[in-house]
N, C-alpha and C positions, 0 to 999 in steps of 0.2 A: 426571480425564482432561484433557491440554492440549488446551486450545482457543484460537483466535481468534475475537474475533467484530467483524465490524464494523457498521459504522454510519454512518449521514450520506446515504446514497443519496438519489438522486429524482427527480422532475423539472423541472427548471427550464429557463428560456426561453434562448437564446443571449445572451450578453454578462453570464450572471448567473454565482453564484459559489457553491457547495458546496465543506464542511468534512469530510471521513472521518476517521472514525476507525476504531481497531480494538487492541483491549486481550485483552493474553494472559492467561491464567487460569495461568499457569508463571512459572518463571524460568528461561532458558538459564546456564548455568554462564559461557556466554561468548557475547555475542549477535557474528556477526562483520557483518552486513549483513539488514540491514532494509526493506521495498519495495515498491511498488504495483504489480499489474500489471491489465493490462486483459484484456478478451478479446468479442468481436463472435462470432455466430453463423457458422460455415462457415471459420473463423481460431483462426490459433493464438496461444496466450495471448501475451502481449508486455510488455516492460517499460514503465513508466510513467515510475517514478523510483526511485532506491535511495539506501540511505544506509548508509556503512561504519561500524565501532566506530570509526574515526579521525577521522570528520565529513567524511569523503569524501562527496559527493553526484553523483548523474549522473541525467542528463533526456533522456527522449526526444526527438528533435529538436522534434515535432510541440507539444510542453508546455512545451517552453524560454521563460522567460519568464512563464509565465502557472500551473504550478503549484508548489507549493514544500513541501518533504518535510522533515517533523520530528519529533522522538523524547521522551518525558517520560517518562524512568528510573525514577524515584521513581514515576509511575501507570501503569508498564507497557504505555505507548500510544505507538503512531506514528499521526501524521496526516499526512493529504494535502488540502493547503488549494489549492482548484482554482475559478480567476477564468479572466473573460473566455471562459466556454465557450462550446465549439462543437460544432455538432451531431456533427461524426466524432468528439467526446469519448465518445458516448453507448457504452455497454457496459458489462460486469458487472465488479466490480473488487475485486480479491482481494489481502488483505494477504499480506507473507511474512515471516517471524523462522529466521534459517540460523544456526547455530550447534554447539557445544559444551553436550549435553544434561548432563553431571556434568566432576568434575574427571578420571574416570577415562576419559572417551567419546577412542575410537580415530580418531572423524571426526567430520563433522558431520553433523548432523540440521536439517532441510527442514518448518518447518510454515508450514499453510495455513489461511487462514481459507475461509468460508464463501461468500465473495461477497456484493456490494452492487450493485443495480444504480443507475445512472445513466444517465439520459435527456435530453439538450438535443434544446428542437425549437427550430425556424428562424423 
């Protein structure tokens, strides 16, 4: 069964800095963009950071600077390396792998992991 599963969550204090990760138990035929997203209670999910198959990368305004989104081929894992947090950081936070499921897939296919929570207090 493909899965994500991630990892790294917690809680740590403002100014401090948590590692996510999050490794596919698959391989997409074609991975086209890879991502973090967040999501707070009573809110809808929201991008964090993405990263294209070109090394395209894009930051939410509010992380620009302080998190930094990376991919290891070879171990089937994106991470999301996140300094300087802060407490509106805190929320549960869900990897994503969008792609080309075979050579023969007509569109893409949308997986999700499980979510990780993270907690900065003040």
């Amino acid at each position: 069964q493909a899965q994500l599963v991630e990892s790294g969550g917690g809680l740590v204090q403002a100014g401090g800095s948590l590692r996510l990760s999050c490794v596919a138990s698959f391989r997409l035929f074609r991975i086209n963009i890879v991502g973090w997203y967040r999501q707070v209670p009573g809110k809808q999910r929201e991008s964090v950071a993405t990263l294209t198959s070109d090394g395209r990368t894009d930051y939410a305004d509010s992380v620009k600077g302080r998190f930094s989104i990376s991919r290891d081929s070879a171990k089937n894992t994106i991470y999301l390396q996140m300094d300087s947090l802060k407490p509106e950081d805190t929320g549960v936070y869900y990897c994503l792998n969008r792609g080309l499921l075979t050579v023969w897939s007509s569109g893409e296919t949308a997986y999700w992991g499980q979510g990780t929570q993270v907690t900065v207090s003040s």
